[in-house]
C-alpha positions as CSV (number, residue, x, y, z in Angstrom):
1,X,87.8,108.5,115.0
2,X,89.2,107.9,111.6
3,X,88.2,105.2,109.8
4,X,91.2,103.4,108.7
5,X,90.1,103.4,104.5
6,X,90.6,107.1,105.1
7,X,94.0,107.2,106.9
8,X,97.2,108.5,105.2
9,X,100.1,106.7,104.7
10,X,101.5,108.3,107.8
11,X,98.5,107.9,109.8
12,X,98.6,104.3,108.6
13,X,102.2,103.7,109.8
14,X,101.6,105.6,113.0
15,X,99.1,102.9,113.8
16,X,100.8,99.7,113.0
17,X,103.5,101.0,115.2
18,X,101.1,101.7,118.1
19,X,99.5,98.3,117.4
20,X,102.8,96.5,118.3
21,X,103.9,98.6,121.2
22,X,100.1,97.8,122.5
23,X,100.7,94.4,121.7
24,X,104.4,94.4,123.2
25,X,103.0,95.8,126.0
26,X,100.2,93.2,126.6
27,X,103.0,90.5,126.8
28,X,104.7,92.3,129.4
29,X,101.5,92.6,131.4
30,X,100.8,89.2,130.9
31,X,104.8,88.1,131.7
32,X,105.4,89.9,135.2
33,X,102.1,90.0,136.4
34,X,101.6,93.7,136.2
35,X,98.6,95.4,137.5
36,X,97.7,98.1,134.6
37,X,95.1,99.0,132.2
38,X,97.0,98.4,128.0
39,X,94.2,100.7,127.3
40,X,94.5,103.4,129.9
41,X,98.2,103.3,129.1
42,X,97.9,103.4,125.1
43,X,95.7,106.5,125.0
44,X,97.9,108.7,128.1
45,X,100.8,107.9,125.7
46,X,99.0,109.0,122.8
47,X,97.7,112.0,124.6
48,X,101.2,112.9,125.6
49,X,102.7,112.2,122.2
50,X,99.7,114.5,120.8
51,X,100.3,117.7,123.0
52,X,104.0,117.3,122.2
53,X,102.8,117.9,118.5
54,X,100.6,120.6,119.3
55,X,103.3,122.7,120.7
């Protein structure tokens, strides 16, 4: 894990944004009553996002 003092500017940005979507995403939860993990869902999207990178 990086700490955030050490992030780039890209790194930086790339978290706000995943910060509101988890945030978005929460509401949503919250507003139809759905039955997931914000968690379990933030880090299979990052791990997607990441192997996209990777290849």
């Amino acid at each position: 894990m990086v700490k955030k003092a050490d992030m780039t500017p890209q790194m930086l940005e790339d978290r706000q944004e995943l910060l509101d979507s988890a945030v978005e995403l929460m509401t949503f939860k919250d507003k139809f009553g759905l039955n997931l993990s914000v968690s379990k869902e933030v880090y299979r999207l990052a791990n997607k996002e990441e192997n996209k990178q990777l290849a």
